[in-house]
C-alpha positions in Angstrom: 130.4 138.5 50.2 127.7 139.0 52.7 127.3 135.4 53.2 130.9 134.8 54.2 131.4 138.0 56.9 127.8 136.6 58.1 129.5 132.9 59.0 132.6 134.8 59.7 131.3 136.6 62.9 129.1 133.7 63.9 131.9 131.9 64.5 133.9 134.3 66.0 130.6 134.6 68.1 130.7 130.7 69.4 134.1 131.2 71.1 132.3 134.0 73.4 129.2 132.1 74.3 131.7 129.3 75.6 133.2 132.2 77.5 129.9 133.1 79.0 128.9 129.8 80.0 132.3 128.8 81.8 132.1 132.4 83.7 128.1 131.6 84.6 129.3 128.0 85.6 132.7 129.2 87.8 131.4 132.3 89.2 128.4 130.7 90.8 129.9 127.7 92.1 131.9 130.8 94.2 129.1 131.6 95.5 129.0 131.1 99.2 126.5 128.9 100.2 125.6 124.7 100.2 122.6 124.3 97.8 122.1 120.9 100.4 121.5 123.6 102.4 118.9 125.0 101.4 117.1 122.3 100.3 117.2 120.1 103.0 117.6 122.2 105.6 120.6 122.3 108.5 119.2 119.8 110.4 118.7 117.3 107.6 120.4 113.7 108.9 124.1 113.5 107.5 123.0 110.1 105.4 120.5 112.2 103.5 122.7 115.2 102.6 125.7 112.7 101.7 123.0 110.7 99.3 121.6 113.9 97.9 125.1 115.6 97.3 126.2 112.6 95.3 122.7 112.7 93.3 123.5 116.5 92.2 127.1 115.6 91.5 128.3 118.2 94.4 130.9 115.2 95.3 132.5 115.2 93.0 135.8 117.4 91.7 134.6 120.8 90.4 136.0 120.2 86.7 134.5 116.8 86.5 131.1 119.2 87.3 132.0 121.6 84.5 132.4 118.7 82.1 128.8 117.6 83.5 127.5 121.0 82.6 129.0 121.3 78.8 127.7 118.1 78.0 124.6 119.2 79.3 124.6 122.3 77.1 125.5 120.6 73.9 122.2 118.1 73.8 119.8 120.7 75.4 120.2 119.0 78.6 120.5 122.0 80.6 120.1 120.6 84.2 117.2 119.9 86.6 115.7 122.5 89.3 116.8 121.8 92.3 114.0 122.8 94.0 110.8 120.5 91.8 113.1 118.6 89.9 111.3 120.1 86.9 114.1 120.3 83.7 115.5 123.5 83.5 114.9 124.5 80.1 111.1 124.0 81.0 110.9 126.0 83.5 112.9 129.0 81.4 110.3 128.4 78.2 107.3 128.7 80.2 109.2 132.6 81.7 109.8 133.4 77.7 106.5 134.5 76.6 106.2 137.2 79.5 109.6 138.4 79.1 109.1 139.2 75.5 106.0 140.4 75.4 107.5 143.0 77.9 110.6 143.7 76.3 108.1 144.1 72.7 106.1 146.9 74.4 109.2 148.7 75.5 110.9 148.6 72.7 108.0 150.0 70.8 107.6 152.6 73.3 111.1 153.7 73.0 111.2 154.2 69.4 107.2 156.1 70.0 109.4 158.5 72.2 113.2 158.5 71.1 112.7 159.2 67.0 110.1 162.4 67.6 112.3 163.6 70.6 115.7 162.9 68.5 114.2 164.6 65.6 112.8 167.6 67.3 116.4 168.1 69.5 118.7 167.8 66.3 115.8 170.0 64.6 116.2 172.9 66.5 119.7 171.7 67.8 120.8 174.6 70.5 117.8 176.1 71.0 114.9 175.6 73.7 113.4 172.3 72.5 117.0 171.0 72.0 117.5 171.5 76.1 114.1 169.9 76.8 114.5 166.8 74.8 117.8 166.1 76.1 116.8 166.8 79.7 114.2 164.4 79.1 116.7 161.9 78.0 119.2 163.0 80.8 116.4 161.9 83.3 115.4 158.9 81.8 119.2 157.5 81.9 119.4 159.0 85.1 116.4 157.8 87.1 116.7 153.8 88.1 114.4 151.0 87.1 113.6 150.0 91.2 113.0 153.3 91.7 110.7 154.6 88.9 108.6 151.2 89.4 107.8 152.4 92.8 107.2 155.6 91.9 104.6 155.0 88.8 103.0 152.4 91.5 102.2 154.9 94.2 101.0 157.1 91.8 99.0 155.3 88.9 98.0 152.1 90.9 97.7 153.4 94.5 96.9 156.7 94.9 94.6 157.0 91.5 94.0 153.1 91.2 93.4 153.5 87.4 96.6 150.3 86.8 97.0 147.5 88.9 99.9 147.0 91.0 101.6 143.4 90.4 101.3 140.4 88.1 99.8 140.3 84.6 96.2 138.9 84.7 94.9 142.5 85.0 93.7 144.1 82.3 96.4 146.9 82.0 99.1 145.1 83.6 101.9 145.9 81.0 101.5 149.6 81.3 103.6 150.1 84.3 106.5 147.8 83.7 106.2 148.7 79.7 106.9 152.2 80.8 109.3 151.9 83.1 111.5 149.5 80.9 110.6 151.6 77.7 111.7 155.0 79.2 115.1 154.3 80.0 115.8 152.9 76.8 113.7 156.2 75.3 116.3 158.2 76.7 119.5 156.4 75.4 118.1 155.9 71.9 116.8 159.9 71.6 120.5 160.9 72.1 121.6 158.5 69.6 119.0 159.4 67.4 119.6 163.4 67.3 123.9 163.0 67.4 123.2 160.4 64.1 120.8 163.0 62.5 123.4 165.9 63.5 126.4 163.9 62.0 124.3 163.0 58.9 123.0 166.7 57.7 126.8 167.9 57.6 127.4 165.2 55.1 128.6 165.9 51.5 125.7 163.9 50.3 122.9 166.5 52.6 124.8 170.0 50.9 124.8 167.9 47.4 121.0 167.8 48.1 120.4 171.1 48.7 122.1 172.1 46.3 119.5 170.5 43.8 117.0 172.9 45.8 115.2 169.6 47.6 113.0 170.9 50.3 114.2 170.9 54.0 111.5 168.5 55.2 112.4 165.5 52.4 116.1 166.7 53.6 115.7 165.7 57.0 113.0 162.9 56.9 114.2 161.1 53.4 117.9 161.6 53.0 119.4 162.8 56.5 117.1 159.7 58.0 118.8 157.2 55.9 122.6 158.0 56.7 121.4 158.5 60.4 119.3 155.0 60.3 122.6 153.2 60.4 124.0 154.1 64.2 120.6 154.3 64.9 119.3 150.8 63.7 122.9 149.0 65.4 122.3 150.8 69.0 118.8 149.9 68.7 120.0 145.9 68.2 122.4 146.5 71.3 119.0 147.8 73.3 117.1 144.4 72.4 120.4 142.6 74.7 120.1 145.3 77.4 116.2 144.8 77.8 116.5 141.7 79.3 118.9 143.0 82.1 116.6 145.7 82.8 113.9 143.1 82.8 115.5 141.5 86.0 114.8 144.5 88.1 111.2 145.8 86.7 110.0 142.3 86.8 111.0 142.1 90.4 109.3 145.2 91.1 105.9 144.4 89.4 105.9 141.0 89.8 106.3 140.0 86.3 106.3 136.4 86.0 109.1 136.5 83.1 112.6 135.5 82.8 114.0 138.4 85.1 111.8 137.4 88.1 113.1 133.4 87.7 116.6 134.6 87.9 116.0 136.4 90.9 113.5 133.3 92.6 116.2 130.7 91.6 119.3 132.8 93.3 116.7 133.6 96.6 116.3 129.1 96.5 120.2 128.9 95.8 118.5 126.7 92.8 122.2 126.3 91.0 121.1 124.7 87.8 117.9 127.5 87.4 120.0 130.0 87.5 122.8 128.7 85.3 119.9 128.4 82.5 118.8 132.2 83.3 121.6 134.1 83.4 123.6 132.2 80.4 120.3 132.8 77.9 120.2 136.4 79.1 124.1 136.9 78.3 123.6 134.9 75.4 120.9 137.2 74.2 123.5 140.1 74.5 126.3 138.1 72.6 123.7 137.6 70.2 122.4 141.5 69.8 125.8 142.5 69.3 126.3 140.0 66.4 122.8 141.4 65.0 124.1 145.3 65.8 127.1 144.2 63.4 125.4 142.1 61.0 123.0 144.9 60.3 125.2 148.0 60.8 127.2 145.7 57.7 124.0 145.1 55.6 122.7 148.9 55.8 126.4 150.7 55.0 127.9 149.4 52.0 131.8 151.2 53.1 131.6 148.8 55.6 131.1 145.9 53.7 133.9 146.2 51.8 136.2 147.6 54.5 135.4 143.7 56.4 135.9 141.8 53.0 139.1 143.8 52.3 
């Protein structure tokens, strides 16, 4: 039964990623802005931006384009940089390690911070630390990306000079961006994580278990934990699609040469084809956490199962 809802929503997924990658394709070609332009210069001889035009297809209708580009997409031709003729794809695989290796760290870091914080605020729920926590969390979802980079620069790199600044050769290099990244997602995940535990200790099953005289502690941790873990474990999935948006802006800020920072190079270049490839993996990635949220959300609550099958 499991098997089928899996190929179920995977194909319900394909239809979306199509829709993706004709808005990335449409909504960029809007743009305004001749990538001739910007490669050749405004004072390039007429001859040369005629011949080049034609070489990048820009000639030609903008469906027979589009064509181009789905072709492209379904033999892993993804295009060629506009700016070192370098394949696309190439250029993107050799961003991936950085980006995940950042988005790893932050994700740990948010689950170091959100489950104790979560715990703690549904714990004492109305009380002192319950306030803290959440003010914590309030702050983390409040406070930007661009301008928490800054701030943890000025403060950790410049005035105490214990991190360095930019880039990732340094020993210490992740620290900054990791917690920059990590605390926002910290914040959201904490909420979550105290509302689940809240819901799932006013459950039938929870007052079934204390009445069986099971201590408070194996309550909380064993049984309320596993009814939470479900919300939990699917917003958590959503967070691993919304990393790599965050990732554009606290890559730009530290110089972080990941996916985030090529995105934002290739748009800067007006390098069409790069950032077709950048922004239709990172939507991708999100189509794809939301299919994981589901997939799991359906492998960890049984109700659910059946409720999709039915």
């Amino acid at each position: 039964m499991f098997r089928r809802i899996l190929l179920k929503r995977t194909a319900q997924a394909l239809p979306t990623l199509l829709g993706v990658a004709t808005l990335v394709f449409f909504l960029l070609h809007m743009v305004p802005g001749d990538p001739v332009d910007a490669l050749l210069g405004e004072t390039a001889m007429p001859a040369d931006r005629e011949a080049l035009r034609h070489a990048l297809h820009l000639d030609q209708p903008l469906i027979y384009q589009y064509g181009i580009y789905l072709s492209g997409l379904t033999t892993g031709n993804w295009g060629t940089s506009l700016v070192d003729h370098r394949p696309v794809l190439e250029r993107i695989t050799e961003r991936i390690p950085a980006t995940l290796s950042l988005a790893t760290t932050s994700l740990l870091l948010a689950l170091l911070l959100a489950l104790p914080l979560g715990y703690w605020a549904a714990r004492h729920a109305g009380r002192w630390q319950d306030r803290s926590a959440m003010t914590f969390s309030l702050l983390g979802v409040s406070i930007p990306n661009f301008w928490l980079g800054p701030l943890l620069m000025l403060l950790f790199a410049v005035a105490l000079g214990w991190l360095p600044v930019s880039g990732m050769a340094q020993p210490g290099a992740m620290v900054l961006p990791t917690i920059t990244l990590g605390t926002a997602l910290a914040a959201i995940l904490s909420r979550m994580a105290r509302s689940s535990w809240l819901e799932a200790i006013h459950t039938d099953s929870i007052r079934t278990a204390r009445a069986f005289g099971i201590s408070e502690r194996r309550i909380w941790w064993r049984h309320a934990a596993r009814i939470a873990a479900v919300p939990l474990v699917t917003m958590f999935a959503l967070q691993m699609g919304a990393v790599l948006g965050g990732a554009v802006i606290t890559e730009t800020v530290f110089d972080w040469p990941g996916l985030g920072l090529l995105t934002i190079e290739a748009i800067q270049q007006r390098d069409y084809p790069l950032v077709q490839g950048c922004v239709l993996l990172i939507a991708s990635c999100y189509v794809l956490a939301n299919l994981l949220a589901d997939l799991l959300g359906l492998w960890l609550d049984p109700g659910q199962r059946k409720s999709q099958a039915a």
